[in-house]
Structure formats: C-alpha cells, structure tokens
PDB file of N, H, CA, C and O in Angstrom:
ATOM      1  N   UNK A   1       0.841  -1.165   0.000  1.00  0.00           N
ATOM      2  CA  UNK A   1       0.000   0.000   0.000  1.00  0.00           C
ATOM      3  C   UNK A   1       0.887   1.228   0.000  1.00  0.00           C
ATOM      4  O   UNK A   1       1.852   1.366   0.752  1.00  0.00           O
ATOM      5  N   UNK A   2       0.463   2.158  -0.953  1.00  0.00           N
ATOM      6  H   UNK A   2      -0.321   2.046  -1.564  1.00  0.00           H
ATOM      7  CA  UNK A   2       1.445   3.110  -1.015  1.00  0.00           C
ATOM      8  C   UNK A   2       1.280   4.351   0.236  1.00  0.00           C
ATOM      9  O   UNK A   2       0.320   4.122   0.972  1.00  0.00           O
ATOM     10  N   UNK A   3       1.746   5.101   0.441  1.00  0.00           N
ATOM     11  H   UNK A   3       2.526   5.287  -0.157  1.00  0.00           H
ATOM     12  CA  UNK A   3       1.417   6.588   1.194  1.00  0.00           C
ATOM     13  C   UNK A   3       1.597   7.453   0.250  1.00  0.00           C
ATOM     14  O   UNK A   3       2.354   7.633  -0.704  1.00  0.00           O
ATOM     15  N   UNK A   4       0.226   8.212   1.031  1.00  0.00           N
ATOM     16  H   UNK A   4      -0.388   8.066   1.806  1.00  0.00           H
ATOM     17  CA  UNK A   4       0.423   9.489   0.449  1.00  0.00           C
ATOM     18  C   UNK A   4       0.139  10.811   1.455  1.00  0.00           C
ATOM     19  O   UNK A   4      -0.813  10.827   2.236  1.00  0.00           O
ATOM     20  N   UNK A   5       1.081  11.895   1.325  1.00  0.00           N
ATOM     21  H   UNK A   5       1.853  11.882   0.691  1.00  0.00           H
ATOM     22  CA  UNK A   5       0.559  12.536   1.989  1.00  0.00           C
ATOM     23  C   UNK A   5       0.262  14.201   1.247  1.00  0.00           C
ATOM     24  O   UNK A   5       1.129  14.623   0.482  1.00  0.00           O
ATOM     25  N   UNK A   6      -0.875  14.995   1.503  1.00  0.00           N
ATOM     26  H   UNK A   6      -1.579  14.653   2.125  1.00  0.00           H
ATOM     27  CA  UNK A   6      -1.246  15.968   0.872  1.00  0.00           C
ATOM     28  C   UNK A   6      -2.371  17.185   1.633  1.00  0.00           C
ATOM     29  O   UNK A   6      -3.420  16.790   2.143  1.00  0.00           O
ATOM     30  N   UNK A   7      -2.187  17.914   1.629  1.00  0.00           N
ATOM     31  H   UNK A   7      -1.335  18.235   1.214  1.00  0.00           H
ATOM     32  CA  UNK A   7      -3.451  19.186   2.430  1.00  0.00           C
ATOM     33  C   UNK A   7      -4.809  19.002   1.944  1.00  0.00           C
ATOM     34  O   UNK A   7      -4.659  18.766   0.745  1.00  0.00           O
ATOM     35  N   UNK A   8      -6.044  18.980   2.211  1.00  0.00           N
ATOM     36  H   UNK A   8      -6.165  19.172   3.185  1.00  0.00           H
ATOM     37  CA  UNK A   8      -6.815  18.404   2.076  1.00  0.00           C
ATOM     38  C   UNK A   8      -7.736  19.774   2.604  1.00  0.00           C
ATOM     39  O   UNK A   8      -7.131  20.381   3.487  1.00  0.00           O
ATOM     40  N   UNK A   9      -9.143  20.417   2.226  1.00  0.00           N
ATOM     41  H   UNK A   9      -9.635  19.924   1.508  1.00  0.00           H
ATOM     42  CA  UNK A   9      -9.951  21.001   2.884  1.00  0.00           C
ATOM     43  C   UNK A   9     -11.280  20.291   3.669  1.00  0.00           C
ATOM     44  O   UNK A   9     -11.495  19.085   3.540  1.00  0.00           O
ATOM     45  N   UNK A  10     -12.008  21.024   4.360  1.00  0.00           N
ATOM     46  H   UNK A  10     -11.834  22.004   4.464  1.00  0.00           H
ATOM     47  CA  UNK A  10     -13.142  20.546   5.243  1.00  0.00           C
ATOM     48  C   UNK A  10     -14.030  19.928   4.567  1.00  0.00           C
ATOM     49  O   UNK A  10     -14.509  18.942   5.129  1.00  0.00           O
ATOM     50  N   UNK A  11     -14.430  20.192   3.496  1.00  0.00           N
ATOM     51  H   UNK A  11     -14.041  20.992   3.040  1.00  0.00           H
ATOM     52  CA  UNK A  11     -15.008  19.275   2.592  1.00  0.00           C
ATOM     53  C   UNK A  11     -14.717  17.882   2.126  1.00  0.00           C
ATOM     54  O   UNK A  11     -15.435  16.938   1.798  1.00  0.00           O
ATOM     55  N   UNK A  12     -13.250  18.095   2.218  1.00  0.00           N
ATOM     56  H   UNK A  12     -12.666  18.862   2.485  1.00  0.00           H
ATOM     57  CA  UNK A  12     -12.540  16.765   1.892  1.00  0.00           C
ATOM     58  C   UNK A  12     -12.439  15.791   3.033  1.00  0.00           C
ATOM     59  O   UNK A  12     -12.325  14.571   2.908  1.00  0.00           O
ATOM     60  N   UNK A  13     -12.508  16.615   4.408  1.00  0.00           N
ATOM     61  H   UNK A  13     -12.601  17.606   4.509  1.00  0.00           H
ATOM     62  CA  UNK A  13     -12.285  15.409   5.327  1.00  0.00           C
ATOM     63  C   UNK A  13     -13.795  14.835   5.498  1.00  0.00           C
ATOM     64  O   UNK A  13     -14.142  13.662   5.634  1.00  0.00           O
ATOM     65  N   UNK A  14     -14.619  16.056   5.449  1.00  0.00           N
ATOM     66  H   UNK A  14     -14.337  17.009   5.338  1.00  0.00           H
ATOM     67  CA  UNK A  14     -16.353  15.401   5.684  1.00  0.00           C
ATOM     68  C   UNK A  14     -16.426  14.014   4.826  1.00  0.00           C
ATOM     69  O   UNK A  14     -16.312  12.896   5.329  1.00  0.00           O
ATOM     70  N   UNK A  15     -16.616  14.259   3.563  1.00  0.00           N
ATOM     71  H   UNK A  15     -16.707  15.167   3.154  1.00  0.00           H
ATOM     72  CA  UNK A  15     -16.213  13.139   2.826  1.00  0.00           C
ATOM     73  C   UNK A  15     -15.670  11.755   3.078  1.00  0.00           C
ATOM     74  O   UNK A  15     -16.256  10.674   3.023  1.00  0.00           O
ATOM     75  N   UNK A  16     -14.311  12.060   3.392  1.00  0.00           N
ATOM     76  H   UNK A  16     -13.834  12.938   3.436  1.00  0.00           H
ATOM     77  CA  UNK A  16     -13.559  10.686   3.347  1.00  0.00           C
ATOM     78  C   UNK A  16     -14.225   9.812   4.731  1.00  0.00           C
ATOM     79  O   UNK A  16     -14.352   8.597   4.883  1.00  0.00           O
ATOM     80  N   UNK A  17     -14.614  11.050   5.727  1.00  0.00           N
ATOM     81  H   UNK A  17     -14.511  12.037   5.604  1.00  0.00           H
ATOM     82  CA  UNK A  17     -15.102  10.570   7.429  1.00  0.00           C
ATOM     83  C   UNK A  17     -16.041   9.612   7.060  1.00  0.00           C
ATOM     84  O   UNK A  17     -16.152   8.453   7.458  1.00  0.00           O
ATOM     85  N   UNK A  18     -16.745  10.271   6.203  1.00  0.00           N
ATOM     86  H   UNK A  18     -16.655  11.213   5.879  1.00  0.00           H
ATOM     87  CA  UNK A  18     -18.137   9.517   5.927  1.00  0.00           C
ATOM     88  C   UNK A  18     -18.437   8.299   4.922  1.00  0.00           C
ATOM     89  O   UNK A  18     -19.250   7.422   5.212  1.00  0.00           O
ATOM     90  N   UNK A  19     -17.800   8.315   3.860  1.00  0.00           N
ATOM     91  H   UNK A  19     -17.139   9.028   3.625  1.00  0.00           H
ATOM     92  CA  UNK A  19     -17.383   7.586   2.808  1.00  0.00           C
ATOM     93  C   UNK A  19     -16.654   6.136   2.779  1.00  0.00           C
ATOM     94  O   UNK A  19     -17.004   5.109   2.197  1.00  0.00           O
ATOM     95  N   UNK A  20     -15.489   6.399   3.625  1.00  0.00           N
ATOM     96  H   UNK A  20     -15.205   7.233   4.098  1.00  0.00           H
ATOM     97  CA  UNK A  20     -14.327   6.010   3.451  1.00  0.00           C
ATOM     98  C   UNK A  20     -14.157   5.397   5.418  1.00  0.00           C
ATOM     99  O   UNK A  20     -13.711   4.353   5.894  1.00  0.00           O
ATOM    100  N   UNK A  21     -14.516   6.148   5.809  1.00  0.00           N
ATOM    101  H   UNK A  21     -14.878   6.997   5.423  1.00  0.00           H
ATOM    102  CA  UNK A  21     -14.148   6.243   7.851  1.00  0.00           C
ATOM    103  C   UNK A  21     -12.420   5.967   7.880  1.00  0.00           C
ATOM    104  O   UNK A  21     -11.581   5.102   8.131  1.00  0.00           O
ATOM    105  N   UNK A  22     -12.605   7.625   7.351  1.00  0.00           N
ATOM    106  H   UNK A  22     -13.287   8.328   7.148  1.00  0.00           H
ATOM    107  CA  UNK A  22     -10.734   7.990   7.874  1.00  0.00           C
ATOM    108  C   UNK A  22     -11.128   8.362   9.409  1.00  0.00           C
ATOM    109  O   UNK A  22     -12.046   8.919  10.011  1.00  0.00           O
ATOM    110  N   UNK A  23      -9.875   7.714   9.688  1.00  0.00           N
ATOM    111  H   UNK A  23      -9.129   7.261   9.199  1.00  0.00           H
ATOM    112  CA  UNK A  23      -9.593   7.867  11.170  1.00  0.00           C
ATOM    113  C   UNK A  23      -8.660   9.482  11.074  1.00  0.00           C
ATOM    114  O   UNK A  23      -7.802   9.729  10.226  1.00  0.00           O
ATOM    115  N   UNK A  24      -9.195  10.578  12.368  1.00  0.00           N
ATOM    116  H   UNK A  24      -9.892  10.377  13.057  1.00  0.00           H
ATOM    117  CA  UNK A  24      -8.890  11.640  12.195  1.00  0.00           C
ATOM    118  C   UNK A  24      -7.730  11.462  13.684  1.00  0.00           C
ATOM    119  O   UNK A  24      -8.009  10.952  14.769  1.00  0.00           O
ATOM    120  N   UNK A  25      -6.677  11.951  13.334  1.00  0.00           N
ATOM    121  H   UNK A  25      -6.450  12.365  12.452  1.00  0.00           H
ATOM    122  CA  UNK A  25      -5.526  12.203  14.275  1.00  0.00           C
ATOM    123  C   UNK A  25      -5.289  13.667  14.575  1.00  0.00           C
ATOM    124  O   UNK A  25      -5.085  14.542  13.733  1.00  0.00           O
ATOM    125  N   UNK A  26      -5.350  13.834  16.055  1.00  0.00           N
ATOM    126  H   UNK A  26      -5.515  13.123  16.738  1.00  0.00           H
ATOM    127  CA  UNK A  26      -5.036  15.008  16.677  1.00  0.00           C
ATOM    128  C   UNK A  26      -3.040  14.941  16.561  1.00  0.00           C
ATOM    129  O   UNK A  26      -2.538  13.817  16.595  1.00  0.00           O
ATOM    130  N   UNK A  27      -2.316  15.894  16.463  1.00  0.00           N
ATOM    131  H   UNK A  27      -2.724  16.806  16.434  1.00  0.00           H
ATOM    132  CA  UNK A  27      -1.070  15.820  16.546  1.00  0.00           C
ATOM    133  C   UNK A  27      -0.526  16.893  17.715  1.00  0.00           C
ATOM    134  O   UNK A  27       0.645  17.026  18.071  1.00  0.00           O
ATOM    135  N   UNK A  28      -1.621  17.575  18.182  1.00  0.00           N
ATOM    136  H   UNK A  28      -2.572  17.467  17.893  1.00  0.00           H
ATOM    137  CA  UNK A  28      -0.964  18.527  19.492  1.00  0.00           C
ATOM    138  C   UNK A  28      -1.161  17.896  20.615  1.00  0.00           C
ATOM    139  O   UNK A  28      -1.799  16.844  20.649  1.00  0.00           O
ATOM    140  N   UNK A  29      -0.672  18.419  21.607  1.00  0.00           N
ATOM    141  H   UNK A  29      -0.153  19.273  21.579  1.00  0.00           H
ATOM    142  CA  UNK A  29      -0.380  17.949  22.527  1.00  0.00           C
ATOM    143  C   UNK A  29      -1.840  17.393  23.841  1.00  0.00           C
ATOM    144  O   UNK A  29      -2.908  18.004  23.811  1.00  0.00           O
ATOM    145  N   UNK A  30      -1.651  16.396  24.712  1.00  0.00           N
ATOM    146  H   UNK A  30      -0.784  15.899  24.736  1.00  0.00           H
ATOM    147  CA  UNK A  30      -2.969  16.054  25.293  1.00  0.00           C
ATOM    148  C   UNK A  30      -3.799  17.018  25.514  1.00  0.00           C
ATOM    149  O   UNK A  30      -4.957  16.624  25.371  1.00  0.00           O
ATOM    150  N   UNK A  31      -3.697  18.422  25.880  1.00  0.00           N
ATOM    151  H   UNK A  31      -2.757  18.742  25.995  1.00  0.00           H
ATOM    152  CA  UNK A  31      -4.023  19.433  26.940  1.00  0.00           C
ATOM    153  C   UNK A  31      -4.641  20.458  25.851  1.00  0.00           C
ATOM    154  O   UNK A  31      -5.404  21.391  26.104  1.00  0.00           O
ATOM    155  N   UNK A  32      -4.212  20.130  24.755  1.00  0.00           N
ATOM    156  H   UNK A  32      -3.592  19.372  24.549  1.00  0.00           H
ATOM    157  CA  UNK A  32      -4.714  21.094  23.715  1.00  0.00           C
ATOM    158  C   UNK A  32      -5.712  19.964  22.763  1.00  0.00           C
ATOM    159  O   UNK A  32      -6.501  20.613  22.076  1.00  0.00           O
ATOM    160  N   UNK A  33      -5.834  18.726  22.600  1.00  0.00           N
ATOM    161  H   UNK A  33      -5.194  18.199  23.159  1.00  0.00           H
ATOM    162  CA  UNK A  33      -6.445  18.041  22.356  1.00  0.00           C
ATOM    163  C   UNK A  33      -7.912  18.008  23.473  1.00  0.00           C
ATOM    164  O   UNK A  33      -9.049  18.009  23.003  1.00  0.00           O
ATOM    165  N   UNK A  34      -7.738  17.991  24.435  1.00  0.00           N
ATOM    166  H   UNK A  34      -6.814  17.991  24.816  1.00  0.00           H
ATOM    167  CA  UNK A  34      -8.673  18.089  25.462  1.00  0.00           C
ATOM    168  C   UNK A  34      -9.643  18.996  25.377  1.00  0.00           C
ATOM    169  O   UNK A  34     -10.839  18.791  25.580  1.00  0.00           O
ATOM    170  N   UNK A  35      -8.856  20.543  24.913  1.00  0.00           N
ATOM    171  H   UNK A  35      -7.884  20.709  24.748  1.00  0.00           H
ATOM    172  CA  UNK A  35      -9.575  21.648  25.067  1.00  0.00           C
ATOM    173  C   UNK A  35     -10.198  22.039  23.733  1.00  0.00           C
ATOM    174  O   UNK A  35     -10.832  23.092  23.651  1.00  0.00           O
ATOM    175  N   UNK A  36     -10.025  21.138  22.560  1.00  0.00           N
ATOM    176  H   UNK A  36      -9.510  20.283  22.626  1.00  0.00           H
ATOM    177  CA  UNK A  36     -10.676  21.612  21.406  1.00  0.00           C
ATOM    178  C   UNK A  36     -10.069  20.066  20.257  1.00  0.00           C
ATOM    179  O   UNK A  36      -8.974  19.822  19.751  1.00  0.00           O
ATOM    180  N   UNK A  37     -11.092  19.496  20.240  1.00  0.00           N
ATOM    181  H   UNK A  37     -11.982  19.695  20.651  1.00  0.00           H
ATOM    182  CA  UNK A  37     -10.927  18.715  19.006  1.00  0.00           C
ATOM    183  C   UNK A  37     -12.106  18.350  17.849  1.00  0.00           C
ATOM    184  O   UNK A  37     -13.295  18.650  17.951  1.00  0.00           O
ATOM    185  N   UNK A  38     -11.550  17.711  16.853  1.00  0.00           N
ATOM    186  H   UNK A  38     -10.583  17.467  16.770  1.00  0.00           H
ATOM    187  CA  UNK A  38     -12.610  16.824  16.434  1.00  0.00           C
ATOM    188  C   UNK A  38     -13.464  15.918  16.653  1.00  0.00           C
ATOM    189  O   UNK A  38     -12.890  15.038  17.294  1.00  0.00           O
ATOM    190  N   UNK A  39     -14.912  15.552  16.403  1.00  0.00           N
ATOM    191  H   UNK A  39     -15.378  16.267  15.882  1.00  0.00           H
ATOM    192  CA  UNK A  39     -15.626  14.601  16.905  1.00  0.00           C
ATOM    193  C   UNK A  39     -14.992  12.902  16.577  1.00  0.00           C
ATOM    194  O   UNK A  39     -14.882  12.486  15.424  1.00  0.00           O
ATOM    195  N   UNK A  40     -14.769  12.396  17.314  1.00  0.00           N
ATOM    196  H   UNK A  40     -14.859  12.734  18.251  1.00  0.00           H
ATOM    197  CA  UNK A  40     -14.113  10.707  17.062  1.00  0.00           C
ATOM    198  C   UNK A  40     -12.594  10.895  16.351  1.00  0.00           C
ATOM    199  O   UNK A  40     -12.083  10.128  15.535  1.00  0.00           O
ATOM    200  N   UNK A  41     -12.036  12.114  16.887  1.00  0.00           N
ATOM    201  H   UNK A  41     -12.452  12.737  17.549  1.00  0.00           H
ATOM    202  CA  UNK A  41     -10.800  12.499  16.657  1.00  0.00           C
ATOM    203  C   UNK A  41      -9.730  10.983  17.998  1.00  0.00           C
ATOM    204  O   UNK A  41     -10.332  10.438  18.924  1.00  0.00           O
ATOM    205  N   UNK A  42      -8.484  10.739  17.731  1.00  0.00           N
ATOM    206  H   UNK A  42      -7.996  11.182  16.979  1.00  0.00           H
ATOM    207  CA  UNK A  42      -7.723   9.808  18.686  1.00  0.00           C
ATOM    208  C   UNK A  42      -6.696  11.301  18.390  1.00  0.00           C
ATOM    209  O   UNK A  42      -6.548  12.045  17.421  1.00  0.00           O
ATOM    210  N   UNK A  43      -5.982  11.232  20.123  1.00  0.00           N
ATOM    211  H   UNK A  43      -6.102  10.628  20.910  1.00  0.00           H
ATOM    212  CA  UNK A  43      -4.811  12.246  19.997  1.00  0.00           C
ATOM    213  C   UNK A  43      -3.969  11.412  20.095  1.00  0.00           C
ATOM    214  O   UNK A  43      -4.077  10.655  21.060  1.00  0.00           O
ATOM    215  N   UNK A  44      -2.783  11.210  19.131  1.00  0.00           N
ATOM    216  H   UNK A  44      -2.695  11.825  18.348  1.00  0.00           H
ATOM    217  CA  UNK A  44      -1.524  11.109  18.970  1.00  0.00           C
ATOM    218  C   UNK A  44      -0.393  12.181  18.648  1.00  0.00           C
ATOM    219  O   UNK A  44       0.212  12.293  17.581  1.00  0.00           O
ATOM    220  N   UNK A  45      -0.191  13.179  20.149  1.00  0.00           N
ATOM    221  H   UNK A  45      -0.682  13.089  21.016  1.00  0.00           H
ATOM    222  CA  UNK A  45       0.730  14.090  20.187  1.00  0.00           C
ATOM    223  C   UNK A  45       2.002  13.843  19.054  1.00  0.00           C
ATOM    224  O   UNK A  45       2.484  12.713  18.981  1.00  0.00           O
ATOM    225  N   UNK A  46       2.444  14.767  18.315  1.00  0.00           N
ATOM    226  H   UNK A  46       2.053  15.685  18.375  1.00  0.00           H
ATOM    227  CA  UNK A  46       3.275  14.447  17.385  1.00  0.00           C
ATOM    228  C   UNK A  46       5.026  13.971  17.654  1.00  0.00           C
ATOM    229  O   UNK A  46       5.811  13.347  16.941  1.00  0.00           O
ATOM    230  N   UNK A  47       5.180  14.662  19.167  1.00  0.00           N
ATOM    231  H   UNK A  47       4.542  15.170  19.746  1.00  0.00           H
ATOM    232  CA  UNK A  47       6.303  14.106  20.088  1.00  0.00           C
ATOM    233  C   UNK A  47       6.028  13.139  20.186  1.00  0.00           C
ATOM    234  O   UNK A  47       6.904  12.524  19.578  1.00  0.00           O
ATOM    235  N   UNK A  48       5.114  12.225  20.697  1.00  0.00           N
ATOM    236  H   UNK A  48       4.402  12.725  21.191  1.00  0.00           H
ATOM    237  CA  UNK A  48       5.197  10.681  20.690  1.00  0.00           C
ATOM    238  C   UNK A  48       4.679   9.900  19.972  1.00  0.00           C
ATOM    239  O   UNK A  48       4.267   8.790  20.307  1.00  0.00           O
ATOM    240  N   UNK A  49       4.610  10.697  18.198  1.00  0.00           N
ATOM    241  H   UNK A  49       4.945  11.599  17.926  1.00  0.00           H
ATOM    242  CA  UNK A  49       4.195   9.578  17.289  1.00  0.00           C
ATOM    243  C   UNK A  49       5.550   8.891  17.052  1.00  0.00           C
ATOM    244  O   UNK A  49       6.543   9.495  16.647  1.00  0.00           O
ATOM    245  N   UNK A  50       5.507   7.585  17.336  1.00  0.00           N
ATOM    246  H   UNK A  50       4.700   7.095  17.664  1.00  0.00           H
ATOM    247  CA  UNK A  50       6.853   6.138  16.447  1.00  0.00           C
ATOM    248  C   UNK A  50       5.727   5.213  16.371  1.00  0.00           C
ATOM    249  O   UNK A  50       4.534   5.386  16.620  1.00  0.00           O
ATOM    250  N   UNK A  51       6.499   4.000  15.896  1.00  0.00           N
ATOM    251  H   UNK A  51       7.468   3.859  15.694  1.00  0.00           H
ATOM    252  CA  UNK A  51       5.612   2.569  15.325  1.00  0.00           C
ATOM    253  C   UNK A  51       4.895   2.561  16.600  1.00  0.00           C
ATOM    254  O   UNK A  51       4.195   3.546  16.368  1.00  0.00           O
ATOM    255  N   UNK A  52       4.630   2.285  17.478  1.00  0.00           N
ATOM    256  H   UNK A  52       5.198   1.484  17.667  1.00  0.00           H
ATOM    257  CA  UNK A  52       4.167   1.661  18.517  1.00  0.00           C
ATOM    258  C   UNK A  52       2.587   2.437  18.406  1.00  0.00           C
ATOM    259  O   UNK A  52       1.534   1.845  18.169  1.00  0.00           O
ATOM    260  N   UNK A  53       2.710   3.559  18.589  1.00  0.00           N
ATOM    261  H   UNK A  53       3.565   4.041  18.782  1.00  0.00           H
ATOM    262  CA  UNK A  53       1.668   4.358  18.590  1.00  0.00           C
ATOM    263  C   UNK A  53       0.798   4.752  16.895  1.00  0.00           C
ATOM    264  O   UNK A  53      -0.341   5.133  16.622  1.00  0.00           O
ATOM    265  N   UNK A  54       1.708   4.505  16.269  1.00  0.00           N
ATOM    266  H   UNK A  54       2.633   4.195  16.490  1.00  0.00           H
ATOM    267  CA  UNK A  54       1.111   4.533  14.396  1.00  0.00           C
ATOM    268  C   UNK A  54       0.536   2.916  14.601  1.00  0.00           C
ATOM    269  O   UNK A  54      -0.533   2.533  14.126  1.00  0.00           O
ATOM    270  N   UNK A  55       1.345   2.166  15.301  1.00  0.00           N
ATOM    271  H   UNK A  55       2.214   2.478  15.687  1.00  0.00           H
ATOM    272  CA  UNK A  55       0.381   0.566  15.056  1.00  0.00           C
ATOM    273  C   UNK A  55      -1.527   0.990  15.768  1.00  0.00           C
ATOM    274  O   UNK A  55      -2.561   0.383  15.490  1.00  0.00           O
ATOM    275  N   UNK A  56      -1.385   2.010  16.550  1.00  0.00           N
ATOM    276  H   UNK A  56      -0.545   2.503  16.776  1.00  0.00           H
ATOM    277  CA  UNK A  56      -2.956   2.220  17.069  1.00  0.00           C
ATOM    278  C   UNK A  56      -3.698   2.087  15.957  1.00  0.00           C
ATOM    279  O   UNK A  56      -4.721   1.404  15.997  1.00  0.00           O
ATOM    280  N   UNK A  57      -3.151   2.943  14.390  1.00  0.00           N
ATOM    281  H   UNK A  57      -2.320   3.497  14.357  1.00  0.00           H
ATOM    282  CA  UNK A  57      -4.229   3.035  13.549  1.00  0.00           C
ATOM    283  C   UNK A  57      -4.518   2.150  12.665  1.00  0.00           C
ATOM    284  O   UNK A  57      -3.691   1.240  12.597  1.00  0.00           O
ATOM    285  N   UNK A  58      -5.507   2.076  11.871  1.00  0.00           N
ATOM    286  H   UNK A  58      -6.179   2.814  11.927  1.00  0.00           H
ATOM    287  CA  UNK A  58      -5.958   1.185  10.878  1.00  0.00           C
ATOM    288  C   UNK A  58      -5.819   1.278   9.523  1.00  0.00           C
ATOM    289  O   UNK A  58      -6.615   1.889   8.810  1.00  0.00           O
ATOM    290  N   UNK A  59      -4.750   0.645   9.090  1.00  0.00           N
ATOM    291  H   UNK A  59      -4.103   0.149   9.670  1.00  0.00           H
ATOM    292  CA  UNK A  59      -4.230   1.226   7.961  1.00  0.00           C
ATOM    293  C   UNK A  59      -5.050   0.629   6.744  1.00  0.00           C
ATOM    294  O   UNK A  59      -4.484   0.504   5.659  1.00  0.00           O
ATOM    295  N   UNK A  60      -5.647   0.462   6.817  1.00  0.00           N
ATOM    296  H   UNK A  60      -6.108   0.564   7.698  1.00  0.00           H
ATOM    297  CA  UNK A  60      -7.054  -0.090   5.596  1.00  0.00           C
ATOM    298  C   UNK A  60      -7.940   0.640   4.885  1.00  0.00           C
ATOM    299  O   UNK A  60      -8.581   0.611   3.835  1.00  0.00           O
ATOM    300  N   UNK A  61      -7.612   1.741   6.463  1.00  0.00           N
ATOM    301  H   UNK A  61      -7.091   1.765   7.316  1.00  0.00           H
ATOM    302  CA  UNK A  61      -8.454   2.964   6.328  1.00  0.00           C
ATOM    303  C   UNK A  61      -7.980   4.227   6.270  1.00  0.00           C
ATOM    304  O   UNK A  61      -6.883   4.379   6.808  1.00  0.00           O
ATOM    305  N   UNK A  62      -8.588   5.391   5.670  1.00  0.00           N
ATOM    306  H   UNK A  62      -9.479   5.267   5.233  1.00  0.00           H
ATOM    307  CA  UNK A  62      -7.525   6.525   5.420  1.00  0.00           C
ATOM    308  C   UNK A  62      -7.241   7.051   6.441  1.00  0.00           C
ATOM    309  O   UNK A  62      -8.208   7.175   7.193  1.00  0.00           O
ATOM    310  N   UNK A  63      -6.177   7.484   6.867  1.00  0.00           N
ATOM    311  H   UNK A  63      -5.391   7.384   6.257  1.00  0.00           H
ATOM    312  CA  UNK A  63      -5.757   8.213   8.090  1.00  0.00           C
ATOM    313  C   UNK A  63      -5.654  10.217   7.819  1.00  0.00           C
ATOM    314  O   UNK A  63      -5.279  10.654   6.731  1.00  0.00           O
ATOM    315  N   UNK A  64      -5.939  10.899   8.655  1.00  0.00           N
ATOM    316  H   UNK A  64      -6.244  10.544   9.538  1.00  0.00           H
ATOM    317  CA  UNK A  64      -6.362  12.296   8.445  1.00  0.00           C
ATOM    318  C   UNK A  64      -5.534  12.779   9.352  1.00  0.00           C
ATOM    319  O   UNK A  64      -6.085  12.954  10.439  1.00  0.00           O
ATOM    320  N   UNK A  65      -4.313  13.085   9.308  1.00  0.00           N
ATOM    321  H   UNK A  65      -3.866  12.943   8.425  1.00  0.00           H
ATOM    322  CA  UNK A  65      -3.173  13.861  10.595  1.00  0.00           C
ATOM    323  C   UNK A  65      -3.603  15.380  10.344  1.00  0.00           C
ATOM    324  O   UNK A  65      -3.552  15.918   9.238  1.00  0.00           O
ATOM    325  N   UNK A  66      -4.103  16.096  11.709  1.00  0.00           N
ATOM    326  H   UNK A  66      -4.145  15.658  12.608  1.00  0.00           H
ATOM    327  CA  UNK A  66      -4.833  17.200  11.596  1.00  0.00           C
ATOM    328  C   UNK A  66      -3.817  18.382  13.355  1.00  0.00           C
ATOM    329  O   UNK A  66      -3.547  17.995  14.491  1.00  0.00           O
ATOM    330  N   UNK A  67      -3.640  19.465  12.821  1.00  0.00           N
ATOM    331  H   UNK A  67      -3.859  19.780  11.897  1.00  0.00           H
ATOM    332  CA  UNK A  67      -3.120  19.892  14.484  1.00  0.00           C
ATOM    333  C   UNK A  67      -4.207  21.598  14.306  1.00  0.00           C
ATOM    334  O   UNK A  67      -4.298  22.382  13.361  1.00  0.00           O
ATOM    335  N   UNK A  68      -4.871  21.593  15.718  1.00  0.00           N
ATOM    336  H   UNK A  68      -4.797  20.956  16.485  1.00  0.00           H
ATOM    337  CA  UNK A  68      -5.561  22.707  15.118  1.00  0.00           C
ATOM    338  C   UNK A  68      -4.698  23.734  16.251  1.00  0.00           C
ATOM    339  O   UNK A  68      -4.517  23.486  17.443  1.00  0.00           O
ATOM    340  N   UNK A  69      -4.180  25.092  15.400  1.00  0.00           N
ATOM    341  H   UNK A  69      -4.327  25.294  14.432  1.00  0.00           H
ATOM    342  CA  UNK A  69      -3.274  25.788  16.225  1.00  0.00           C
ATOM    343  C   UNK A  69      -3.688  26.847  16.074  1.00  0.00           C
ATOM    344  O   UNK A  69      -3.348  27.476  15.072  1.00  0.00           O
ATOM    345  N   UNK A  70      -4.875  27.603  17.353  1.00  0.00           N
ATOM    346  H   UNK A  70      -5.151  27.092  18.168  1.00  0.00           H
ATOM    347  CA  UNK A  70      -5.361  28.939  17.002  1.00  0.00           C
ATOM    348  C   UNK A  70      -4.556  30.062  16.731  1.00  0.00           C
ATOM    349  O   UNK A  70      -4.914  31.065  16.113  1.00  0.00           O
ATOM    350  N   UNK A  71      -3.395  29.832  17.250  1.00  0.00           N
ATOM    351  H   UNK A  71      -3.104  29.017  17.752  1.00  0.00           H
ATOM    352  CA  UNK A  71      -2.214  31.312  17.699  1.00  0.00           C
ATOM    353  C   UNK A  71      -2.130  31.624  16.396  1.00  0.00           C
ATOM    354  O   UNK A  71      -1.444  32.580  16.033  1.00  0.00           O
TER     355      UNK A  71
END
C-alpha cells in the first residue's frame, strides 16, 4: 500500500469521514487536544508519534493527521 501525503480542505475530510471512515488524528499535545478537538478524533501528540503508537491506527483505512493551532 502506497502513502500518500497531501493538504486536504473541510469538505474533503467530511467526505472521506463519511465515505471512506478515515480515522482523524489530533497531533498537538494532550491538553490542547482536550480543550478543542474533532468529533471521534484519537490524539496522537506528534512528540510521541513512532511505530508503537502509528500501530494504534488502521491502515485499511484513510488516516487524516490534523493539528488545530489557534495562535
């Protein structure tokens, strides 16, 4: 299976969520994941993404790495 990775808009993730059931990844940190995420979002802080924690996801299915950074 190949990877791909590319920027994508809100339209595009509605879609794939629904379509497809990409799994949506938080990449900030717990505390900022806590205080604002996506619905059926998993946080995998981007400091402790390695294999162990990429094995959480389901690679069958599209994966959506998302960090929402108001500043």
């Amino acid at each position: 299976m190949g990877v791909s990775s590319r920027g994508i808009g809100r339209e595009q993730v509605q879609e794939l969520v629904r379509t497809e059931q990409a799994q949506l990844v938080e990449v900030l940190s717990a505390a900022a994941f806590e205080a604002l995420h996506l619905p059926d979002a998993i946080n995998i802080p981007l400091t402790d993404l390695d294999k162990k924690e990429a094995d959480r996801l389901d690679r069958s299915r599209p994966i959506i790495a998302y960090c929402y950074d108001y500043q």
